[in-house]
Structure formats: C-alpha cells, structure tokens
C-alpha positions in Angstrom: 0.0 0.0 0.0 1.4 3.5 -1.0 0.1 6.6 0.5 1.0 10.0 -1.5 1.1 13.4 0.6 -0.2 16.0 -1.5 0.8 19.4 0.2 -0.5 22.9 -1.4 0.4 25.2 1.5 3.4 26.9 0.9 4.0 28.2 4.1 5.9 24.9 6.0 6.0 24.9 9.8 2.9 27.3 10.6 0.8 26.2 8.0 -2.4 24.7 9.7 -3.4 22.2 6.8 0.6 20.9 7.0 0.2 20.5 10.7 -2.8 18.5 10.3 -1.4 16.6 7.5 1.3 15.2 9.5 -0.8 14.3 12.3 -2.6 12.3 10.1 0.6 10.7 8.5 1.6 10.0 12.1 -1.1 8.2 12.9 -0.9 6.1 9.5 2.5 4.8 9.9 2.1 3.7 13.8 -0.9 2.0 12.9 0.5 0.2 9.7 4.3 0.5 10.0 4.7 -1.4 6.6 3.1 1.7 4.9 4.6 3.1 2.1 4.4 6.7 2.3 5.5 9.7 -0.2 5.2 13.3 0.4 4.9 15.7 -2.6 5.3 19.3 -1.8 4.0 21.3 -5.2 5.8 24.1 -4.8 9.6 22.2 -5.4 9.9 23.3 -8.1 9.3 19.8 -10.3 5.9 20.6 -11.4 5.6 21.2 -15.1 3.6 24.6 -16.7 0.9 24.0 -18.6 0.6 26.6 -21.2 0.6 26.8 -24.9 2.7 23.5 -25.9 0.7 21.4 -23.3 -2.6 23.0 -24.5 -1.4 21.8 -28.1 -1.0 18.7 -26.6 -3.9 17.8 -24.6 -6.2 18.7 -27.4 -4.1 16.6 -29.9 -3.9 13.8 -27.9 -8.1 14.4 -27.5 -8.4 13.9 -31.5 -6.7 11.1 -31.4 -3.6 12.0 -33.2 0.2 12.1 -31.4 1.5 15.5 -30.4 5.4 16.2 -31.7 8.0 18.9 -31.5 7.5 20.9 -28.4 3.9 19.3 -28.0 5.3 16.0 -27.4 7.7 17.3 -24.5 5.3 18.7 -22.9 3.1 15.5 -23.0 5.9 13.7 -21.7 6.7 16.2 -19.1 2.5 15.8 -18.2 2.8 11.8 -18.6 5.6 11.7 -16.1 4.0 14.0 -13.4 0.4 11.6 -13.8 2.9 8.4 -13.5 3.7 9.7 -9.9 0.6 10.6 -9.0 -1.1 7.6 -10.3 1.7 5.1 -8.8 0.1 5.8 -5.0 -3.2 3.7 -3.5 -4.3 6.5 -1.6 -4.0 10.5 -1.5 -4.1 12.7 1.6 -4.3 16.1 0.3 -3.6 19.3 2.6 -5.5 22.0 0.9 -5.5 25.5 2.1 -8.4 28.1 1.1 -7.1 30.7 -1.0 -9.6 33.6 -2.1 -12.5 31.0 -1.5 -10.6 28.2 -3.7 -7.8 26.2 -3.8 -4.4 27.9 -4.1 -3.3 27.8 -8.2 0.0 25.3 -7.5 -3.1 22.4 -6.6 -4.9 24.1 -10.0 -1.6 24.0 -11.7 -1.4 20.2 -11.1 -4.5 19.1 -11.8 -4.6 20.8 -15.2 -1.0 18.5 -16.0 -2.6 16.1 -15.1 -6.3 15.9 -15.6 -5.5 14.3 -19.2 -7.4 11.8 -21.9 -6.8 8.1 -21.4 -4.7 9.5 -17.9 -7.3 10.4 -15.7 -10.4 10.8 -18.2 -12.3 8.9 -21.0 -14.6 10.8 -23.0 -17.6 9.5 -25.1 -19.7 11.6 -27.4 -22.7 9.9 -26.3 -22.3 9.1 -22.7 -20.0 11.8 -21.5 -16.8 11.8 -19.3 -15.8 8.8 -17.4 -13.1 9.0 -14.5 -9.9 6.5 -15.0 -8.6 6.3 -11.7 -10.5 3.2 -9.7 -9.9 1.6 -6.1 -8.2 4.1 -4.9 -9.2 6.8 -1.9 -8.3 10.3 -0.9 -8.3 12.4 2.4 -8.2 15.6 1.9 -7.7 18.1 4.7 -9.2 21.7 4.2 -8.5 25.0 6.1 -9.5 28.6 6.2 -8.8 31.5 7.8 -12.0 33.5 7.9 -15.0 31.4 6.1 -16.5 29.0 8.2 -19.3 26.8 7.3 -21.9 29.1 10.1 -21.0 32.7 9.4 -22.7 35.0 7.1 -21.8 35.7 3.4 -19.6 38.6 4.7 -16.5 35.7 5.7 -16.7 34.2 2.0 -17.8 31.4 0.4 -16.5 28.1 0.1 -15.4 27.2 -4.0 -12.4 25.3 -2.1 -14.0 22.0 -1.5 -17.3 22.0 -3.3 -14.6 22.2 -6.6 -11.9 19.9 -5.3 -14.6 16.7 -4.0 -16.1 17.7 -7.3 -12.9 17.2 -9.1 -11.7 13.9 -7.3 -15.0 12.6 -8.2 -14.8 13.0 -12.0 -11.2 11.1 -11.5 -12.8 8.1 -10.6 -11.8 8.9 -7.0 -15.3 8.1 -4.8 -13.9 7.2 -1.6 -13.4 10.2 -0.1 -13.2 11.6 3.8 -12.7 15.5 4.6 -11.1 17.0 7.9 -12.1 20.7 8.0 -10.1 23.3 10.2 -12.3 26.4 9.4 -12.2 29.3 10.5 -8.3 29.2 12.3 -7.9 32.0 11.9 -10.2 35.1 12.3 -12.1 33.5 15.7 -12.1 33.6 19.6 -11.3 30.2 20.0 -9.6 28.4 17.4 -7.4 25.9 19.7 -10.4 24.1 20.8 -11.4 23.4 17.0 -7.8 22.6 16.4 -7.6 19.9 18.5 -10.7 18.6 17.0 -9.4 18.6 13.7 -6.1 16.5 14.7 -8.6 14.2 16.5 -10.4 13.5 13.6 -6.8 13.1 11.5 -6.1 10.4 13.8 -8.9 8.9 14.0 -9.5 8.6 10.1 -5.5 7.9 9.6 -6.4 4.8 11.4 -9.1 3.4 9.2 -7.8 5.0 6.4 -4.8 2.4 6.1 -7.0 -0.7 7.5 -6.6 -3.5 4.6 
C-alpha cells in the first residue's frame, strides 16, 4: 500500500493544513508500520507549466492523433507527473483556502494532469468517465475567515465543493474531509484545532485498514 502526501500550503512549519497533515501521516505509519508513504510538496519546483505547448498537446492527444515537437515534450513532461501521481493507493491532500478556492499550485497540477486516457475517457454519447478506480483520498481543508456558520460577509466556500467535485470525476469516490475552518479570524480556534487533529487520527487509522 502507497500513500501519496499532497501538500498545497506553501508556508511549512505554521501552515495549519501541514500540521494537520502530519498528524494524520503519524497516525498512519504507527498503525500500519509497513506503509509506504511519499510526500509531494508542489511548490519544489518539479511541477511542469501548462501553457501553450501542453494545450497543443492535450487537445491533440483528444483527437486522437500524437503530439510532436514541443507538443510532445510537454506530454511527456505531463505523462511523467500523472505516472507519480497515479503510482500511490491512496492521497491525503492538505488544501489550504485561497480567495474562496484552492491555491493555483493544486490548480496547476491538476490541469497536467487531468489528461485523456490519464485520468479521463470521454464518449460523445455518454459523457466523461473518471480512469482512476480503487483508490481513496483524504483531503484536509483549512480557512482563515469562512466557516461553514457565518454569514456571506466571511466568504464562500469554492475550495472544497470544486476539489470533491474534481476527485470525483477522477474516478476517485472514496473520499473523507477533515475541516479546520475558521483558524484564523475566531475567539477560539485551539479548541477546533484539537478537533481537527482528533479526527486526523482517528481517520488515519481506518484510512490504512486492509
């Protein structure tokens, strides 16, 4: 069993979403010590653009016809970065709220990789069908000000509704969320914190049962 950390926070040591990550990573390798684990921070440096050549690519690829030239680099480049992802069981995903979504590294990725025949089938008559089967994500979500209770005035929440939405159309139905919102903008956040890391252990547990 391989387990792939997904981490979108770019801020390391006091990023909430990390924190909780870890916990839950913890808790997974005590409880199955054999686990094969992988942690993928996005913003190394070793995720490819996706801009004009990839585009060219993508849309190639979609007609059925090979891409070449820079096309075809930039396919490869997107063929090796699904090849990682698509080499792990499960996904934990730590996935800070930016501006009400998700923060453009996690957008960046999922545009490499959300490819035909990769992570997609398409039929004219039946529609899209999601390629990636028996496997299951956690996904940890945070916020600063919105919280699920408050008015409009604290935002709105595109961060999950559009991530669950995209893991689904992977293929990707097994799916448990740990929420940590608001941590920021509140009286008492350290109360809600330790909820959160409960529930991190708690799911890392049954996460990794056979």
């Amino acid at each position: 069993m391989k387990l792939l950390h997904i981490a979108a926070s770019p801020r390391g040591e006091r990023s909430e979403s990390l924190a909780i990550a870890q916990t839950f990573l913890t808790a997974a390798r005590a409880t199955r010590p054999d686990l094969d684990t992988e942690e993928w921070n996005l913003w190394d440096g070793t995720l490819p653009p996706f801009g004009p050549d990839a585009a060219a690519a993508k849309m190639t690829i979609f007609g059925g016809q090979e891409p070449t030239g820079a096309a075809a680099d930039a396919w490869a480049a997107a063929l090796a970065t699904f090849r990682r992802f698509d080499a792990a069981d499960h996904y934990l995903f730590s996935v800070p709220m930016w501006n009400a979504g998700i923060p453009y590294i996690l957008k960046q990725f999922i545009d490499v990789i959300s490819q035909p025949g990769l992570v997609f089938g398409f039929d004219p008559a039946a529609g899209y069908s999601g390629l990636l089967h028996g496997k299951k994500a956690t996904v940890v979500y945070t916020s600063a000000v919105y919280g699920p209770d408050r008015p409009p005035a604290f935002g709105s929440d595109f961060q999950s509704t559009y991530f669950a939405d995209w893991l689904h159309w992977t293929g990707i139905h097994d799916q448990t969320e740990i929420h940590f919102r608001p941590n920021l903008a509140t009286a008492d956040a350290e109360t809600d914190r330790a909820a959160a890391h409960d529930r991190a252990r708690e799911q890392a547990k049954l996460f990794v049962q056979p």
